[in-house]
Residue, then its C-alpha position, 0 to 999 in steps of 0.5 A: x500493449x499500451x503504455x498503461x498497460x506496461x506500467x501497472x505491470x512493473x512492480x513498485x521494487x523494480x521502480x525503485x530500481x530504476x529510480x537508483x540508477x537515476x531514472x526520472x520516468x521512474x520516479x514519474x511512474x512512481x508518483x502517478x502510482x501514489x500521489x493520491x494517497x500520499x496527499x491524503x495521509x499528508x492531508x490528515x495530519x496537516x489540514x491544509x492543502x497547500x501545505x500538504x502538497x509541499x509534504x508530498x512533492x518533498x517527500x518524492x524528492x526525498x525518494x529521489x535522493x534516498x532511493x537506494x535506502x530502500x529495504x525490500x524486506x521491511x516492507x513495500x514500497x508503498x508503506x516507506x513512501x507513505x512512512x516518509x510523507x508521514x514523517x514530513x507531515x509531522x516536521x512540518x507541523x514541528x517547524x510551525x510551531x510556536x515555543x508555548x509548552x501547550x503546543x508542545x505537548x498537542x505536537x507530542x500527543x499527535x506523534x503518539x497517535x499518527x501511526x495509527x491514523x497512518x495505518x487505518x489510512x493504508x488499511x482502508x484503502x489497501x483493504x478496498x483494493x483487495x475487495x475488488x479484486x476478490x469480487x472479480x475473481x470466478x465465483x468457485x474461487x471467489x468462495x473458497x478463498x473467501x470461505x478460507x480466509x475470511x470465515x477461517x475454515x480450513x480447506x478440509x472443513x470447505x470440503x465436507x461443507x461443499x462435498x468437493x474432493x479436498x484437492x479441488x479446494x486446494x486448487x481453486x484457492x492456490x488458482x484464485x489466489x494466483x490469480x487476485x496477486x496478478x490483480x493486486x500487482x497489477x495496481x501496485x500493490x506487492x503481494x508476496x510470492x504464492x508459497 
């Protein structure tokens, strides 16, 4: 196995992990992970590169220090990142500022509209991921996940439409969906346990 291989299938949690115990190859792992997108969403609310870079490279220090905060249950690695870069953003816009009430209320009025420009942002780009993944999965359980969970049949109705027995739909969805979370884990996307 290369060394590529190994790091897409550490999961981002256990990166964390390792980051609390003060592993800087982690923290390398972890930036290769998402620099990208964390320089886009910085980008966004910024517009400029070079101050966005500074958002990016303070909000991974800021992981470095406060890696130990992190709270699995409230969500991914991924979105605290983000959440994190997000918020720089904003402080850097604050610092920038100059003290007219005009540029108060365009601070405040684009406070009221980041999540939602965040949220499309991470969306868009964790909805493109999970598109590959599906269009790589077999075809019988690319479309009876698709049939399920995008058309919102239930697997009794892919059954009669398909005339497969209902246990073959309730097994090609759990094997496609299995399968799409390794894909998913695999780019570090946490995808929750199959229950």
């Amino acid at each position: 196995m290369t060394e590529q291989t190994i790091d897409t299938l550490v999961t981002d949690t256990s990166i964390i992990q390792r980051i609390v115990s003060g592993d800087e190859a982690a923290l390398a792992m972890l930036y290769d992970r998402h620099h990208l997108v964390a320089l886009r969403v910085a980008m966004r609310l910024v517009r400029d590169q070079g101050r966005a870079e500074d958002v990016v490279q303070e909000a991974f220090l800021s992981v470095w220090r406060k890696a130990g905060s992190y709270l699995q249950g409230r969500g991914s690695v991924k979105s605290w990142l983000l959440g994190i870069v997000r918020n720089g953003a904003i402080d850097t816009l604050r610092t920038q500022r100059d003290s007219g009430a005009d540029d108060e209320a365009a601070l405040l009025s684009l406070r009221d509209s980041s999540p939602a420009v965040f949220d499309q942002v991470v969306a868009r780009l964790d909805g493109e991921i999970v598109r590959c993944a599906v269009s790589q999965l077999p075809p019988f359980q690319r479309d009876a996940i698709t049939t399920a969970y995008f058309d919102g049949r239930s697997h009794a109705e892919i059954a009669h439409v398909t005339g497969y027995p209902l246990g073959t739909v309730h097994g090609r969805i759990r094997l496609g969906l299995g399968r799409l979370r390794t894909q998913l884990m695999s780019v570090g996307i946490e995808a929750p346990a199959a229950g």
